[in-house]
py3Dmol code that shows the C-alpha trace and the ligand (Angstrom):
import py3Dmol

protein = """\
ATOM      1  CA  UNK A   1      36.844  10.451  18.607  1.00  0.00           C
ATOM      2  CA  UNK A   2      34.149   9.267  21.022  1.00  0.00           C
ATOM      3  CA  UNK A   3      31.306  11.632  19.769  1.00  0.00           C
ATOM      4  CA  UNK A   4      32.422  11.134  16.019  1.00  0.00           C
ATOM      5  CA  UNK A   5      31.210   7.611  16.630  1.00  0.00           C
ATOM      6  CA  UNK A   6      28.187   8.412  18.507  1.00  0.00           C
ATOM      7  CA  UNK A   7      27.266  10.554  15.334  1.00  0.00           C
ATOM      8  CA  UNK A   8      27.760   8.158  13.311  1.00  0.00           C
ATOM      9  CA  UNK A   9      25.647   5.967  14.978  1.00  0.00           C
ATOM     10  CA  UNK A  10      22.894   8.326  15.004  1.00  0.00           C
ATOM     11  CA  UNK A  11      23.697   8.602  11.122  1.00  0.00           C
ATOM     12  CA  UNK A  12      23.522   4.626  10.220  1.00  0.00           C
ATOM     13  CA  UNK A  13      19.759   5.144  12.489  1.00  0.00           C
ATOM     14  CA  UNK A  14      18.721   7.276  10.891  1.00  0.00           C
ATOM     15  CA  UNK A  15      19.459   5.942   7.333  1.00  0.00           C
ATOM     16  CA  UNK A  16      17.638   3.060   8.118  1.00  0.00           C
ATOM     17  CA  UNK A  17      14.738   4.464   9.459  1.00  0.00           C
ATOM     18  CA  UNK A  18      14.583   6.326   6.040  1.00  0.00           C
ATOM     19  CA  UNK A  19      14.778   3.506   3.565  1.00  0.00           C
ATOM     20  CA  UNK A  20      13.209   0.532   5.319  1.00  0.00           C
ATOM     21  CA  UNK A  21       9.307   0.895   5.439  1.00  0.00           C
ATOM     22  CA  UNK A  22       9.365  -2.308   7.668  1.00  0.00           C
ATOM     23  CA  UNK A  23      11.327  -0.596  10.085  1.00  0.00           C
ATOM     24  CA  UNK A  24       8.652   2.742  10.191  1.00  0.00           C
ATOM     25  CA  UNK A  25       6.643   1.020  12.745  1.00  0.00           C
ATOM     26  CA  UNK A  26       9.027   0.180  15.358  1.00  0.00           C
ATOM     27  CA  UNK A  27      10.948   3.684  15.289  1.00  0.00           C
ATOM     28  CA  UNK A  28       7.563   5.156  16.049  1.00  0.00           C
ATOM     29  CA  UNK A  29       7.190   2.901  18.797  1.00  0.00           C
ATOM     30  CA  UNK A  30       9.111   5.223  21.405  1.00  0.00           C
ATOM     31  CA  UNK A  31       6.541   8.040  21.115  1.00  0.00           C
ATOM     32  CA  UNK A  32       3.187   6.909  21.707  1.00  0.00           C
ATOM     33  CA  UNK A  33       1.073   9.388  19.835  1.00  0.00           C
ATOM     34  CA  UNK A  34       3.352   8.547  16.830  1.00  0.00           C
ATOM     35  CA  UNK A  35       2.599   5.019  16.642  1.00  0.00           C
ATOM     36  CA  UNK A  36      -1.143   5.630  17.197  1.00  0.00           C
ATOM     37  CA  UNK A  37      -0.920   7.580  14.074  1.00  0.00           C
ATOM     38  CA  UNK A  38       0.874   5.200  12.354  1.00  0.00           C
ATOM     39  CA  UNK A  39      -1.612   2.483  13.402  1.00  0.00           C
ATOM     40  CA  UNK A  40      -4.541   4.288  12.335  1.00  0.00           C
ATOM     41  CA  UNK A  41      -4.116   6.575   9.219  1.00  0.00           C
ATOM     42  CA  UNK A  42      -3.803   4.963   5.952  1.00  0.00           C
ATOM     43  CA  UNK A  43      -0.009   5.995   4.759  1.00  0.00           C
ATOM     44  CA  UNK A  44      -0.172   6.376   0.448  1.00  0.00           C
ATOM     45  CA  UNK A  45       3.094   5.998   0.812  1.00  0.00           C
ATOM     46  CA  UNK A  46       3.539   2.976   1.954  1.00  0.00           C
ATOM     47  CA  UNK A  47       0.608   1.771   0.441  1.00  0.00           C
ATOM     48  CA  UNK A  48       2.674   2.831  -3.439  1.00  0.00           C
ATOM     49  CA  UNK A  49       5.374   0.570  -2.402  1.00  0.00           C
ATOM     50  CA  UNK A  50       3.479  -2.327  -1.147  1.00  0.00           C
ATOM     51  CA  UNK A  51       1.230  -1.881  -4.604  1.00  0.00           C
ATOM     52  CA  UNK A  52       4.272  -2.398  -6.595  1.00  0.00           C
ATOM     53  CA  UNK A  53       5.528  -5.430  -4.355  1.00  0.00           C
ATOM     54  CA  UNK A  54       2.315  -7.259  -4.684  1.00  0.00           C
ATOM     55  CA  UNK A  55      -0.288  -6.018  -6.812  1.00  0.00           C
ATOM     56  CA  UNK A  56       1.377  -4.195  -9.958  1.00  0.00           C
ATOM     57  CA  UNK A  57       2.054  -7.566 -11.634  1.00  0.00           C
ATOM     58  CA  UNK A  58      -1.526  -7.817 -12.457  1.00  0.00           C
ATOM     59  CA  UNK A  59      -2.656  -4.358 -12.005  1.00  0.00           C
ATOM     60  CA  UNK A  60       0.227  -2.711 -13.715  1.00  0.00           C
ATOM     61  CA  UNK A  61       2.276   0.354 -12.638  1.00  0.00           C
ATOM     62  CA  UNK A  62       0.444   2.802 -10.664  1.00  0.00           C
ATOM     63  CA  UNK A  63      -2.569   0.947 -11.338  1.00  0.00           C
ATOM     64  CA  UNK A  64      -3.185   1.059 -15.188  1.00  0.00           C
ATOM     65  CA  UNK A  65      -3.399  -2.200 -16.101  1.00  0.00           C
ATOM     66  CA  UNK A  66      -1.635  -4.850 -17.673  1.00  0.00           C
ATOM     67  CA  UNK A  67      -2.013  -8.388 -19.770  1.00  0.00           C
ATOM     68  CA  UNK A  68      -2.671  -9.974 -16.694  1.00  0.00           C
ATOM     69  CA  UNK A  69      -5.724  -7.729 -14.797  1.00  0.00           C
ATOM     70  CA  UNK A  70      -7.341  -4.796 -15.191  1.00  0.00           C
ATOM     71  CA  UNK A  71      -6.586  -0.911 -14.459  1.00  0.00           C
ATOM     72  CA  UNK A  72      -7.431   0.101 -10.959  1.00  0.00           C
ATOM     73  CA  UNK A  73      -7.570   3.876 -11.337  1.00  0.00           C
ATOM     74  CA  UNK A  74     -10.939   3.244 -13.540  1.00  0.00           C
ATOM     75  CA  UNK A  75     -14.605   4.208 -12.962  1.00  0.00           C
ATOM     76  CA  UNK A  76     -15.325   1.206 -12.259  1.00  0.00           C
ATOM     77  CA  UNK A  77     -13.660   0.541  -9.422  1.00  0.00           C
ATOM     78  CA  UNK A  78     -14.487   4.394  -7.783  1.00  0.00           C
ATOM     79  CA  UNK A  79     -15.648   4.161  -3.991  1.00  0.00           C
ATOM     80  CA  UNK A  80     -19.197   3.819  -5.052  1.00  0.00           C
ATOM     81  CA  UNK A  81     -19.258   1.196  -6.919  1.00  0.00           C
ATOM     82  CA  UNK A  82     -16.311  -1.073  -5.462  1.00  0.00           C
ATOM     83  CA  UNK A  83     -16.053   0.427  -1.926  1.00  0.00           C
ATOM     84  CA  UNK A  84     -12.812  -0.763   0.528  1.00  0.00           C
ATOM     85  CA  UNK A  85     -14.413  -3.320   1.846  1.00  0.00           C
ATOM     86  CA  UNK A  86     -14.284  -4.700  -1.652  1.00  0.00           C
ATOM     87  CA  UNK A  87     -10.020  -4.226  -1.703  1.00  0.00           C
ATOM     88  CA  UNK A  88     -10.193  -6.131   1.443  1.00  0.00           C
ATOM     89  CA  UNK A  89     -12.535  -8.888   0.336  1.00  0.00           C
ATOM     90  CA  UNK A  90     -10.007  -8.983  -2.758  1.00  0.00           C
ATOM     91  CA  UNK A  91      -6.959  -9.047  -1.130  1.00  0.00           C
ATOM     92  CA  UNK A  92      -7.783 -11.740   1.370  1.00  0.00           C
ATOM     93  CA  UNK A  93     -10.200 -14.167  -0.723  1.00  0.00           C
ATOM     94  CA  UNK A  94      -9.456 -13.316  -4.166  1.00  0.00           C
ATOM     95  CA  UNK A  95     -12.149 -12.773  -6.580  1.00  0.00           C
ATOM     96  CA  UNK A  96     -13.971 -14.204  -9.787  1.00  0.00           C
ATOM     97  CA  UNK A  97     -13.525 -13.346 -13.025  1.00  0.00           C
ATOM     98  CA  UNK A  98     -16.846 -10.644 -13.601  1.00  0.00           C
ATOM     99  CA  UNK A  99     -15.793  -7.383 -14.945  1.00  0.00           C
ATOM    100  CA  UNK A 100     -13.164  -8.234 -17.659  1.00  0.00           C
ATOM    101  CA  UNK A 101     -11.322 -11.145 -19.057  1.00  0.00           C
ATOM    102  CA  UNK A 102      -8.592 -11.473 -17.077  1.00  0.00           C
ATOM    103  CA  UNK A 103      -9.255 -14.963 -15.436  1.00  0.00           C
ATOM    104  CA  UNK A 104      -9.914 -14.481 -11.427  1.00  0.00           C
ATOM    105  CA  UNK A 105      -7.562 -12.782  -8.998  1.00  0.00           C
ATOM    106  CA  UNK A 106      -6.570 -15.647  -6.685  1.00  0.00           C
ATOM    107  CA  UNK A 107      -5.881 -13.882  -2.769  1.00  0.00           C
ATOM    108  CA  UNK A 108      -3.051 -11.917  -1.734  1.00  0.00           C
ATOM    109  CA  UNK A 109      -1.109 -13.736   0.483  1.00  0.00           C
ATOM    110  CA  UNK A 110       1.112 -11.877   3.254  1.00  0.00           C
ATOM    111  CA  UNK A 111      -0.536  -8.870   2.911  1.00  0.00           C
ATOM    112  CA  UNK A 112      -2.173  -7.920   6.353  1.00  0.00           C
ATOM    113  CA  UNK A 113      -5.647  -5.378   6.817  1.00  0.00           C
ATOM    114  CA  UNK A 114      -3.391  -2.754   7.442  1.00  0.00           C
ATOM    115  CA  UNK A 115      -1.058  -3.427   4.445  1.00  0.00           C
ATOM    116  CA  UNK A 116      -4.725  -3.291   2.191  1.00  0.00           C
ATOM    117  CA  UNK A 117      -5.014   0.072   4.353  1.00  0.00           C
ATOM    118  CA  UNK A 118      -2.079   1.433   3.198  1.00  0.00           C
ATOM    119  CA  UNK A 119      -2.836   0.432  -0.285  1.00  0.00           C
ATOM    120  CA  UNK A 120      -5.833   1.427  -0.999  1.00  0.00           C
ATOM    121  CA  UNK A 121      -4.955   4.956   0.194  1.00  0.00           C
ATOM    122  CA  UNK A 122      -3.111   4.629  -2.803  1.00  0.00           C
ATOM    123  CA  UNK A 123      -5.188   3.420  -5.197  1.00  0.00           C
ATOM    124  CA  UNK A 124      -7.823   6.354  -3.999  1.00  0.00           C
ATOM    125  CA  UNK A 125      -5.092   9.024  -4.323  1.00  0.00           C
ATOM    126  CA  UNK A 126      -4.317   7.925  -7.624  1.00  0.00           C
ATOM    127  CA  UNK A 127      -7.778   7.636  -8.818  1.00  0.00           C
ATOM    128  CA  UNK A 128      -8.452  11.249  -7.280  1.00  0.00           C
ATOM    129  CA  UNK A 129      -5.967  12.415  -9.319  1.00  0.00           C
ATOM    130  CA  UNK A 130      -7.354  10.989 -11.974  1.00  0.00           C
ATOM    131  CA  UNK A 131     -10.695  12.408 -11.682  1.00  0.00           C
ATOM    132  CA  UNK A 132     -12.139   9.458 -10.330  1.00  0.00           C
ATOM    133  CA  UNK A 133     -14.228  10.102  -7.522  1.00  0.00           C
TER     134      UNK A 133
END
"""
ligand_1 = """\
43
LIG
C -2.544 -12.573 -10.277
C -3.105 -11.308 -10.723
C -3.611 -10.345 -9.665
C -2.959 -9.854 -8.560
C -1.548 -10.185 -8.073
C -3.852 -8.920 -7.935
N -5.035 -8.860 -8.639
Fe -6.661 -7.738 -8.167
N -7.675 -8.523 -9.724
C -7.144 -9.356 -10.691
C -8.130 -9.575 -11.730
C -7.928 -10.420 -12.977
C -9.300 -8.881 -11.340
C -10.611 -8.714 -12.116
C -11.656 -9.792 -11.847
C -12.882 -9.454 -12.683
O -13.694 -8.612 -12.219
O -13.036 -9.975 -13.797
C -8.976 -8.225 -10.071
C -9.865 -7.463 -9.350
C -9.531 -6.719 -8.237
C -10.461 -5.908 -7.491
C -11.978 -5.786 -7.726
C -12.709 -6.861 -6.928
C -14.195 -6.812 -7.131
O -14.916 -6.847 -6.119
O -14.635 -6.738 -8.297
C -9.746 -5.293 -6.518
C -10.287 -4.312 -5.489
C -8.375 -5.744 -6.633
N -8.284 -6.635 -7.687
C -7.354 -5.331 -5.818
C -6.083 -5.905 -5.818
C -5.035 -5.528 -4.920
C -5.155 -4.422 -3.882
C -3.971 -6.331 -5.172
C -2.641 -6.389 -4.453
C -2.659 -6.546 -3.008
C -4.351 -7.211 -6.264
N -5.640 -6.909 -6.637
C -3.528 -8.190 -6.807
C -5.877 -9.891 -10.687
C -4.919 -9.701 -9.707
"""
view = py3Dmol.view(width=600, height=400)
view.addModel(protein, "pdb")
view.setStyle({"model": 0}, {"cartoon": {"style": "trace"}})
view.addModel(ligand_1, "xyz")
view.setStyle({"model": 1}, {"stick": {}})
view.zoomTo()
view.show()
């Protein structure tokens, strides 16, 4: 009876751990060397979901574009020519119209440097696989 609960305990953690991203962070707490990692490398992972949250509208799924801003996973935006610091200049400040038609991008709010981490990890992986180098 006793250990039926305990496992389902363990269960219900575990669940969570697996569906909340938000909640990533603070499992990994306990072990240091995991939270380092999870502090420094960019996770594409989380950096697809928080692209759909907050950037999709504009940039369209998976970053192809929509009606309201252009396609990410496009030459123009490959490292050399708009390099991170450009995402994070984006993200946090917006930026004027130049490229396309679109109007300007106005900034990101509640999206932190290591949310723009995450997601442009992403956008790179995507534009990788895209031939976009
Ligand atoms: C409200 C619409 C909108 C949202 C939301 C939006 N963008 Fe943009 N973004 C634009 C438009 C429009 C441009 C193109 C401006 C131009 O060059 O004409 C742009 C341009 C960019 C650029 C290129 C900046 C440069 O230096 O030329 C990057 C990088 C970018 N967006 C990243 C993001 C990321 C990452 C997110 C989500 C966190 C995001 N955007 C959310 C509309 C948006």
């Amino acid at each position: 009876m006793r250990k039926k609960a305990i496992n389902g305990l363990i269960l219900a953690g575990i669940t969570l751990a697996g569906c909340n991203t938000d909640t990533t962070n603070s499992s990994q707490t306990e072990t240091g060397a995991a939270s380092t990692a999870a502090v420094s490398t960019p996770d594409p992972i989380r950096g697809a979901s928080l692209f759909a949250t907050n950037c999709a509208a504009c940039h369209g799924q998976e970053g192809m574009g929509s009606d309201q801003g252009p396609p990410l996973i496009h030459r123009i935006y490959q490292p050399s020519h708009h390099d991170d610091f450009a995402f994070y200049r984006a993200v946090s400040g917006g930026s004027r119209q130049h490229h396309w038609q679109f109007g300007d991008m106005p900034p990101v709010p509640g999206v932190s440097v290591k949310d723009t981490a995450d997601i442009i990890a992403y956008v790179r992986q995507q534009q990788r696989r895209a031939g976009i180098e």
